[in-house]
C-alpha positions in Angstrom: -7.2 3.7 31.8 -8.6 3.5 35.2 -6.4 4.1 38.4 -5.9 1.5 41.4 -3.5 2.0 44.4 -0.5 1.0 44.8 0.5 -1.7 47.1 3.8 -2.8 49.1 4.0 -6.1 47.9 3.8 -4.6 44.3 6.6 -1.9 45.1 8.7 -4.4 46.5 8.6 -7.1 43.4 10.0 -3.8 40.9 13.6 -4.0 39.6 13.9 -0.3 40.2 13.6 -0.5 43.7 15.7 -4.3 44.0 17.9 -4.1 47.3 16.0 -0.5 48.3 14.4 0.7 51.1 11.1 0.1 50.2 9.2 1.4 52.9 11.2 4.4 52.9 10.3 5.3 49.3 6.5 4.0 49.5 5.5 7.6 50.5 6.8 8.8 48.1 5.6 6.5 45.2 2.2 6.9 46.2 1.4 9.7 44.5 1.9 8.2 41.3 -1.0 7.0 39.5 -1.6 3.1 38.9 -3.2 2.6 35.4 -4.8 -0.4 34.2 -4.6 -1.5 30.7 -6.3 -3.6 28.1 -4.5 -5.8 25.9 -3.8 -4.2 23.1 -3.7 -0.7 24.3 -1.0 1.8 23.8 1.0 3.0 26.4 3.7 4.6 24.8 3.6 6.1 21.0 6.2 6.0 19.4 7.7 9.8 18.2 6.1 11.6 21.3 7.8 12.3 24.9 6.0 10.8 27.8 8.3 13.0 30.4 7.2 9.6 32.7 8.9 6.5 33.4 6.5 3.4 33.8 6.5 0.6 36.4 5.4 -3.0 35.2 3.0 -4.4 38.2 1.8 -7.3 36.6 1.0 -8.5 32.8 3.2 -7.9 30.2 4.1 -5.1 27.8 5.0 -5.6 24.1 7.7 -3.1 22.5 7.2 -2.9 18.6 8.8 -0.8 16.3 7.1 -0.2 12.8 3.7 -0.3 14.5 1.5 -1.1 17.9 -0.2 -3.7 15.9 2.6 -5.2 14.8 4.9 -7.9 15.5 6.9 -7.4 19.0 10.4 -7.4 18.8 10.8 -7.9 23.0 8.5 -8.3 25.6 8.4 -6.9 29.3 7.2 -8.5 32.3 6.1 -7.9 35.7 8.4 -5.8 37.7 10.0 -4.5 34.7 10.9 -0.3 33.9 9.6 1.1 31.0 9.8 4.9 29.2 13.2 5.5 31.0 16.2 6.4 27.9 13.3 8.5 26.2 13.3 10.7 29.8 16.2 10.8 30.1 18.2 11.7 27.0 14.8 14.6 26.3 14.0 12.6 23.1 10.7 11.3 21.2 10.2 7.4 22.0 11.5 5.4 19.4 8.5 2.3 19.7 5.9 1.8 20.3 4.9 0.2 23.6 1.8 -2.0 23.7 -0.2 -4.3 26.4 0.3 -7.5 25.4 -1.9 -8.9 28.3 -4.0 -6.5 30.5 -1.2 -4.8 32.9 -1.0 -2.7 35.8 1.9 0.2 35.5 2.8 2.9 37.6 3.2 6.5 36.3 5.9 8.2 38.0 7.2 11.3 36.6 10.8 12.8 36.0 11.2 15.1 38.7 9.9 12.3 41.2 11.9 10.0 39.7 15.2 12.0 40.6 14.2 12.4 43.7 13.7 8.7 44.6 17.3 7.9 43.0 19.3 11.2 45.0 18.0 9.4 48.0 18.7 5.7 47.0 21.9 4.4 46.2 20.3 1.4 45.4 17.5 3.0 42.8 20.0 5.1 41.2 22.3 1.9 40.7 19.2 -0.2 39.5 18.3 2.4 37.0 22.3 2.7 35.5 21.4 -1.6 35.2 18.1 -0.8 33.7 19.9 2.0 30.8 22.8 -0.9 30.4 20.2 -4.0 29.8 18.8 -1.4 27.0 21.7 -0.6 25.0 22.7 -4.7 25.1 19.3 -5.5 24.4 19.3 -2.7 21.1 22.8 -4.0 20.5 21.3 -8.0 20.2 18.4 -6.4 18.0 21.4 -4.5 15.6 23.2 -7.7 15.3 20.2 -9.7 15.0 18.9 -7.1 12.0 22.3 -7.3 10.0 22.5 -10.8 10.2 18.8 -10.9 8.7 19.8 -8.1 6.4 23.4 -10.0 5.1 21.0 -13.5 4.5 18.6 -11.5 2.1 21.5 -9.9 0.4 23.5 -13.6 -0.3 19.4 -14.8 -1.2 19.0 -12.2 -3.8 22.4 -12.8 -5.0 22.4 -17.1 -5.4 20.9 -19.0 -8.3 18.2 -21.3 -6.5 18.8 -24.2 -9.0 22.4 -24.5 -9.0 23.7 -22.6 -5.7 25.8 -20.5 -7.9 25.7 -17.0 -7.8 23.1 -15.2 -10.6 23.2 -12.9 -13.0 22.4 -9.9 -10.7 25.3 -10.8 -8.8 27.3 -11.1 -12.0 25.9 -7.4 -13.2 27.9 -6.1 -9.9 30.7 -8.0 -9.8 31.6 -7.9 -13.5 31.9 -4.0 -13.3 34.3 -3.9 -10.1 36.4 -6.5 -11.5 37.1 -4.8 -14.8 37.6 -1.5 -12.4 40.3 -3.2 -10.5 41.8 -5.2 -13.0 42.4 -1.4 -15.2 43.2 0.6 -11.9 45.8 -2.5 -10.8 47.0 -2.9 -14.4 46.4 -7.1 -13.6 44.9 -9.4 -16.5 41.5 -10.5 -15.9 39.7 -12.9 -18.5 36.5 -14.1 -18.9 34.5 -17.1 -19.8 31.2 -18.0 -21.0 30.3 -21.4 -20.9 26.5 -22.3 -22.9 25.8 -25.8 -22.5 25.3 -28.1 -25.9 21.9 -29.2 -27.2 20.3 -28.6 -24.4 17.0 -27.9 -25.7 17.1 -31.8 -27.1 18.4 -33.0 -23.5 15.0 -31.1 -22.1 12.6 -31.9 -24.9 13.7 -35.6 -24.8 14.2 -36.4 -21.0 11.8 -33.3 -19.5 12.4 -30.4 -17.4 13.3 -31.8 -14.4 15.8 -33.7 -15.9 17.1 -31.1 -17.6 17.2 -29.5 -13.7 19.4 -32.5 -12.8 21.7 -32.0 -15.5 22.2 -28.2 -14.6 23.0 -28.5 -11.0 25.3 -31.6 -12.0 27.5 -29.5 -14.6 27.2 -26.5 -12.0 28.5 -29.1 -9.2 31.2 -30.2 -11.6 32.4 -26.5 -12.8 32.7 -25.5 -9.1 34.6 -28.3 -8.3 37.3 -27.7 -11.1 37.9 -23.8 -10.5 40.3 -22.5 -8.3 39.6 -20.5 -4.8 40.1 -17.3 -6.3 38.2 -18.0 -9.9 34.1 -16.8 -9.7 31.7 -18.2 -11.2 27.8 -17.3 -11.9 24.8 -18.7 -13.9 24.1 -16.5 -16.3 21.1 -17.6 -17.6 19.6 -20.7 -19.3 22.1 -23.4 -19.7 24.8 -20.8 -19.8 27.2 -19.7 -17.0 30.2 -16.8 -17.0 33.4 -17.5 -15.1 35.6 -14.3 -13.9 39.1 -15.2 -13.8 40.9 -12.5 -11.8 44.6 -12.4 -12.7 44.4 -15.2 -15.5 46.4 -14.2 -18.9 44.9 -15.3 -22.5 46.9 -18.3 -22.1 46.0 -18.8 -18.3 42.2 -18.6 -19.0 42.5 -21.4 -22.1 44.3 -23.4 -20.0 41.1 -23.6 -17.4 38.2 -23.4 -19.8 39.9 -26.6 -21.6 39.6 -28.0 -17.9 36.0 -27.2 -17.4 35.2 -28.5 -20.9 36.9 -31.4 -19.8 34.7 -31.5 -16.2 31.2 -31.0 -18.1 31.8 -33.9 -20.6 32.7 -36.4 -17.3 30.1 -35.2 -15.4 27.6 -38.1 -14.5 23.7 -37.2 -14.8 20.8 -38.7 -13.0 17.8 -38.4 -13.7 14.8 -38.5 -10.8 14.3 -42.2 -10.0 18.5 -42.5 -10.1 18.5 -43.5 -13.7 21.6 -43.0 -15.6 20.7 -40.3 -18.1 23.0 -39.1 -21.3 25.9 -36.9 -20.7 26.5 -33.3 -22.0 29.2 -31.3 -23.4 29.9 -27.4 -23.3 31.0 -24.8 -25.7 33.2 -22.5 -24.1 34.1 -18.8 -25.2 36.8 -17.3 -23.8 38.3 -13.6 -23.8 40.4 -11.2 -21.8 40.0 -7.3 -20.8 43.1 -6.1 -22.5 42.1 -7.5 -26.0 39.0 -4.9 -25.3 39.0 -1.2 -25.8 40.0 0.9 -23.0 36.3 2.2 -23.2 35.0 -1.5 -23.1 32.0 -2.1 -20.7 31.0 -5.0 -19.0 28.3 -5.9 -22.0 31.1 -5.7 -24.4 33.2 -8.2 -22.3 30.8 -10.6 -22.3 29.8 -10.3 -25.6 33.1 -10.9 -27.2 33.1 -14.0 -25.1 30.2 -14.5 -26.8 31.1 -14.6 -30.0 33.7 -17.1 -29.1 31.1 -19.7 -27.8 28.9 -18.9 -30.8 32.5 -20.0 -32.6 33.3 -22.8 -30.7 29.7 -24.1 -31.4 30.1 -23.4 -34.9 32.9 -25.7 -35.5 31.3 -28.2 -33.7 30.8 -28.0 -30.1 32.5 -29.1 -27.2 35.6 -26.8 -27.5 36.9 -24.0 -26.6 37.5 -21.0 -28.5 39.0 -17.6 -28.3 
């Protein structure tokens, strides 16, 4: 870094010294040292204390967090104050600050920087603008982050085919509802639904066809559930519905209603065409028929033996 002096015109165009007596504080901010930068080169590292604050002359800054070579999550230009919450609060930096283009910065250290604001109203009131910017800024970043965070968490949990929720949903979910549903002493029943011939439907019309008639039948099980009622693919042609709250009785009642949905569902295949229906076994079993040491596998496995049932005396029905 090579030093350059300082000008008026450049103390004047700084946010820290907005509505100031500039010419006043220019003896003063002489003594600090004007560095130029390259872009590319580090001003700040991240995890050490500086004990400065900068001031942006001209170019821009980049502040990144995982590393100075890495993508910039804001960017600071000309007149801008750099370095200042790690001063103050006596604390590592937390980023990484970077040129971005070559820059100009003034180096003005903490003890100077005190005295400019105990003899400027206006500095000191600038700088409390400056901290206040930051923590919105961080605050925007936060939201920002668990927003991102919140979309890769619904990603990892939705079937891309069908828009349902998948199996690793299902793994969590399964397990809290059969916790609630013991804890609450409340029925909760459970459905597995295995589409029929389906291997035929793929061999004969292809895969993407067979694509279609997934994310048909998933269209037309979503529609016929109730608010409350969850539903997942589990795998294959096969998908699990959790009834919270639904008897025995309750939970035939709605898988004769989703047979009913799959076997009217209309299938299309790529260019439109009108392709062959399909039907659905159905298996259906509630938690209180189980053990009280049932698992989740062994809840979906005795509804699993009821599809394997239902298929076994012929298909498209429902069985307990």
């Amino acid at each position: 870094m090579s030093e350059q002096p300082i000008t008026l015109e450049e103390l004047e165009q700084l946010e820290l010294f907005a509505s100031a007596d500039v010419r006043a504080l220019e003896p003063v901010v002489r003594s600090c040292p004007v560095h130029t930068l390259s872009p590319g080169e580090v001003l700040i590292e991240r995890g050490t204390h500086a004990g400065r604050v900068f001031l942006l002359l001209s170019g821009s800054l980049g502040v990144h967090l995982e590393a100075p070579d890495g993508e910039a999550i804001t960017t600071l230009e000309a007149g801008a104050t750099v370095g200042e919450i790690s001063m103050i609060d006596r604390e590592p930096a937390s980023a990484f600050v970077v040129a971005a283009t070559a820059a100009r910065v003034v180096a003005m250290d903490e003890d100077l920087l005190w005295i400019v604001t105990d003899s400027s109203h206006a500095v000191a009131s600038n700088l409390l603008r400056t901290l206040a910017r930051r923590l919105r800024g961080g605050n925007r970043i936060i939201q920002r982050s668990r927003g991102e965070l919140e979309h890769y968490r619904f990603v990892a949990s939705v079937d891309a085919l069908t828009g349902l929720f998948n199996r690793h949903w299902l793994d969590k979910m399964l397990g809290r509802q059969m916790e609630r549903s013991r804890a609450d002493e409340t029925p909760l029943s459970l459905l597995v639904i295995d589409v029929d011939h389906f291997k035929p439907f793929n061999d004969r019309h292809g895969h993407v066809a067979g694509d279609h008639a997934l994310r048909a039948v998933a269209d037309g099980l979503r529609g016929a559930l109730r608010p409350t009622d969850m539903i997942a693919r589990y795998g294959g042609e096969e998908f699990v519905v959790l009834l919270p709250g639904a008897s025995i009785d309750n939970a035939r009642d709605v898988a004769e209603r989703l047979r009913a949905a799959v076997a009217a569902t209309a299938i299309s295949g790529l260019r439109g065409e009108h392709l062959p229906g399909v039907t659905a076994s159905i298996g259906v079993t509630e938690l209180g028929a189980l053990s009280a040491e049932a698992d989740a596998e062994a809840f979906l496995d005795a509804a699993d033996k009821a599809v394997y049932r239902a298929k076994g005396a012929g298909r498209d029905r429902v069985c307990l």
